[in-house]
N, C-alpha and C positions, 0 to 999 in steps of 0.2 A: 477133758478128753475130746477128742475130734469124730462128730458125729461120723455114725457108717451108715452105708447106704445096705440095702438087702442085694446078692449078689445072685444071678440068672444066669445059669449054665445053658450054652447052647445046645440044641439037640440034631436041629436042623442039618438035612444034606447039604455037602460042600456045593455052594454053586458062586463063582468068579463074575464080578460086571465093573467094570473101568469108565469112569465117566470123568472127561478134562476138567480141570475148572474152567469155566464159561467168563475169564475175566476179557470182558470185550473193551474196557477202558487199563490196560495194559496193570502194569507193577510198581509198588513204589519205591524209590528210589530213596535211601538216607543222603541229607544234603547238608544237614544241622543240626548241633548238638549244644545245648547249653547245661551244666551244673548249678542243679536247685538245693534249696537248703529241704533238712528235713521237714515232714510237717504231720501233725496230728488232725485226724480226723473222725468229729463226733458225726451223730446222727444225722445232726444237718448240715453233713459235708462240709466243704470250705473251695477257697480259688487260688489260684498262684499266679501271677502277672510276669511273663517269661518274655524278657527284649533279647530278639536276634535283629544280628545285622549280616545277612546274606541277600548280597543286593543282585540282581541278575536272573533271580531262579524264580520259577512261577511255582508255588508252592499249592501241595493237591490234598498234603495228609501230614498228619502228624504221628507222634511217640512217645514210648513213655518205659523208661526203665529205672527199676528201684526195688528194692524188697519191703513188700508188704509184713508186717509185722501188727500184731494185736496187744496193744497199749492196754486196752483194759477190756478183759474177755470176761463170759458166760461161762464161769470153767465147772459151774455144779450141771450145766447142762449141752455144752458145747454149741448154744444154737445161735450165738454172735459173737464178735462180729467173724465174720469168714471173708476170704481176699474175693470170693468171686461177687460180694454185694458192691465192689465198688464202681460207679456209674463214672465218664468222663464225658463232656461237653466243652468245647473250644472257640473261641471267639478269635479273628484273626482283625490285623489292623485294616481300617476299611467298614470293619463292622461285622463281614457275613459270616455265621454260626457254624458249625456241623455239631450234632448227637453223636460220638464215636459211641457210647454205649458200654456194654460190659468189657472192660483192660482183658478178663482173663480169672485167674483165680480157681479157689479150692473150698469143696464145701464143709472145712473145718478152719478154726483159729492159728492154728501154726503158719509160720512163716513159709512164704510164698515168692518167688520170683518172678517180678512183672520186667518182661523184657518183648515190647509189643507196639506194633504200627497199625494206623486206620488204614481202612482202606479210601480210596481217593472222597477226601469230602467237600473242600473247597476248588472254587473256578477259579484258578491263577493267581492266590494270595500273593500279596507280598512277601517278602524274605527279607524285611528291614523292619521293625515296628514291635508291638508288644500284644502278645499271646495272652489269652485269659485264659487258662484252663481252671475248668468248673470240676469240680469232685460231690456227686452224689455219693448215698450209702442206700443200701435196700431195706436195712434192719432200725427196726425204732430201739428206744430205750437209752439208759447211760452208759453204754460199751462205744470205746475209742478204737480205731484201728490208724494205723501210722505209715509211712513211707519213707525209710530211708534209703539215704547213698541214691539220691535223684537226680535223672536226667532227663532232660523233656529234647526232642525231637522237632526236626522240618524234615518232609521228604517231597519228592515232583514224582509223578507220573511217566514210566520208559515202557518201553515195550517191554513183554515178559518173557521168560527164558523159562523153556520146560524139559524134565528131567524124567524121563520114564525107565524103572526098573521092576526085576521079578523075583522073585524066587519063592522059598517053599520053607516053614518052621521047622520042618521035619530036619534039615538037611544042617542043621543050626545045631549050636551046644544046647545046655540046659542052665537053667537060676528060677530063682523066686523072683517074678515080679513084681513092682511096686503093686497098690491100688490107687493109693491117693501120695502127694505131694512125699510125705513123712511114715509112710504105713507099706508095708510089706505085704503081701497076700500071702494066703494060706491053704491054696489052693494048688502050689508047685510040688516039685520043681517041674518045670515048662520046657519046651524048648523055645525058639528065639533065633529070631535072622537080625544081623546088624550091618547098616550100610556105614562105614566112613569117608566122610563128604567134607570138603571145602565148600565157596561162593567165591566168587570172583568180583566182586559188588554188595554193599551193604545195603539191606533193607528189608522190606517184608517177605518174607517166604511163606507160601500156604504145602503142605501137607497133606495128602491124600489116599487111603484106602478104604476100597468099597468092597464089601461081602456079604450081600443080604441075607438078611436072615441066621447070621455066626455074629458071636462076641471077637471083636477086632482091638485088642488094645493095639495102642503102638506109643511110641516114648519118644523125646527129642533131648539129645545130652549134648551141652555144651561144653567143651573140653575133652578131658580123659576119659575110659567106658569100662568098666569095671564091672563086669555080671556078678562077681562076688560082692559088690556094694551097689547094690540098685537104685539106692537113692544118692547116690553121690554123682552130683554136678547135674542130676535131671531137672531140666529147665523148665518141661511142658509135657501132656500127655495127652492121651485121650482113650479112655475105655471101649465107650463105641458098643455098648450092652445097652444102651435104652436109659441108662438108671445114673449116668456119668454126670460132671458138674458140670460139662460143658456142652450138656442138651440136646449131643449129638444124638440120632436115632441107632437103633440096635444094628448093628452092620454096616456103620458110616462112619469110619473114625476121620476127624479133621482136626489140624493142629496149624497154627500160624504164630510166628515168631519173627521178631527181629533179628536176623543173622546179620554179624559183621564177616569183612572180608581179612583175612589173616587169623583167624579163628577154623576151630577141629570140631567139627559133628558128628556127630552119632544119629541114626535113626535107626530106632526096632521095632519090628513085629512079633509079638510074641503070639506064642500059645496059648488060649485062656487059661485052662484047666488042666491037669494031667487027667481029667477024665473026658477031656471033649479032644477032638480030632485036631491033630495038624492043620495050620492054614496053608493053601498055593493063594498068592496074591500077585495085585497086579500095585504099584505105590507109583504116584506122583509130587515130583517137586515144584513149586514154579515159584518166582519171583523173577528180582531184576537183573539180575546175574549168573553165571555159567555156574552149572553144579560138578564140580569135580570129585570121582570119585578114588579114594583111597586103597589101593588093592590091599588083601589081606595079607599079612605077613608070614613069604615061605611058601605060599597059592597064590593064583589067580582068584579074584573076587567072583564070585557066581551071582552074573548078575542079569539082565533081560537087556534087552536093547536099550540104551540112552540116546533119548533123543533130544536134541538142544535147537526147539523153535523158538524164533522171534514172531509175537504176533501175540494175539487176539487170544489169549489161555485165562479161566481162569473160574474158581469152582464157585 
């Protein structure tokens, strides 16, 4: 069974605060894509020696997509392996390192989709030569965790492209929202704002709603969006309650993802609780591409102003 966490009902008064991401070294850019074979991964981790040959491009970050799967789990007590223990470390030709650190991940065994870019780590790698990527794990003991249907990533550094919208949960339908990866909360039905978005360019997108002091879930779906199936096609999340796997603080939801270009998003903000108040929010997108958005079908999309700067953005 997949560990739960204790869940924290906001009380706190609605209060609104919008901070940019502060990316002053711009967005990355997807430029490189190789298919790796599957691979198993014990305690003491393992590496994949990945030759690209993309000559011309000064390369700043890399990626990593693949579904995380538990080979051999903790299933009397849920407490390994889980997809967010897995650490990544990368060696580029040339020699110089980056620590990318935690892919991403869930703090239970079930299957997990890692669809995820660094942020800029190297000074003008090459794009011809062979990639080490290093795989730690956080958890001791004889539990396997695995990576199939792999892809490992080049991206370069562009200016960043930012996307600002608004609106209000109240104004949204209603569903049971996820909690985690594979788990349904129990706390709905909610209501829920959803934006549908293209990219104009492949590569890292970050994610952004602030509301201090409120539980901020928010969800990223790639593909189709189904409020009757909550867990279908949800790529990445963030609780944003203090207690989430991705450590974000209580009223800081952040989500960052690999988006391709010709590909269907979804972003939502939901309600936490049907006992806790409606969110008014303020959501940002940025990465290296133009965010298009989808109006709703039959309406106009109710959305805040979009704003599409080149520059210096970033959280």
């Amino acid at each position: 069974m997949p560990l739960t966490r204790p869940i924290v009902l906001a009380t706190a008064a609605l209060g609104v605060a919008v901070s940019a991401p502060a990316n002053a070294s711009g967005s990355q850019l997807l430029v490189a894509t190789v298919n790796g074979p599957d691979i198993n991964l014990p305690a003491s981790g393992g590496s994949q020696i990945v030759s690209f040959n993309t000559p011309g491009v000064q390369i700043t970050g890399v990626g990593l997509t693949a579904r995380w799967t538990a080979v051999n789990a903790d299933t009397n007590n849920g407490t390994a392996p889980w997809s967010t223990d897995v650490r990544v470390s990368v060696v580029a030709p040339g020699g110089q390192s980056m620590n990318w650190g935690r892919v991403g991940g869930d703090v239970s065994f079930v299957d997990f989709p890692f669809q995820d870019a660094s942020p800029a780590g190297f000074t003008n790698a090459s794009g011809v030569g062979d990639y080490t990527f290093n795989f730690d794990n956080a958890f001791n003991g004889p539990w396997i965790s695995g990576l199939r249907d792999v892809r490992y990533h080049l991206t370069t550094t562009v200016p960043t492209q930012t996307h600002s919208f608004s609106g209000n949960t109240a104004a949204g339908d209603s569903w049971s929202r996820p909690f985690f990866i594979d788990g349904v909360s129990g706390l709905g039905p909610v209501n829920h704002s959803v934006l549908e978005f293209t990219v104009s360019a492949s590569g890292r997108y970050e994610f952004e709603t602030i509301i201090p002091g409120l539980d901020v879930p928010t969800f990223l779906y790639q593909g189709s969006f189904d409020a009757s199936q909550p867990l279908m096609n949800l790529l990445d999340y963030s609780l944003a309650n203090g207690s989430g796997a991705d450590g974000n603080p209580r009223g800081e939801s952040r989500i960052d993802a690999l988006l391709h270009e010709g590909e269907t998003y979804h972003f939502v903000v939901s309600q936490w609780s049907r006992f806790t108040q409606d969110l008014e929010f303020n959501s940002l997108i940025s990465g290296p591409g133009v965010v298009s958005v989808v109006p709703a079908p039959g309406a106009a999309a109710v959305l805040g102003v979009g704003l599409m700067l080149g520059g210096r953005r970033r959280r």
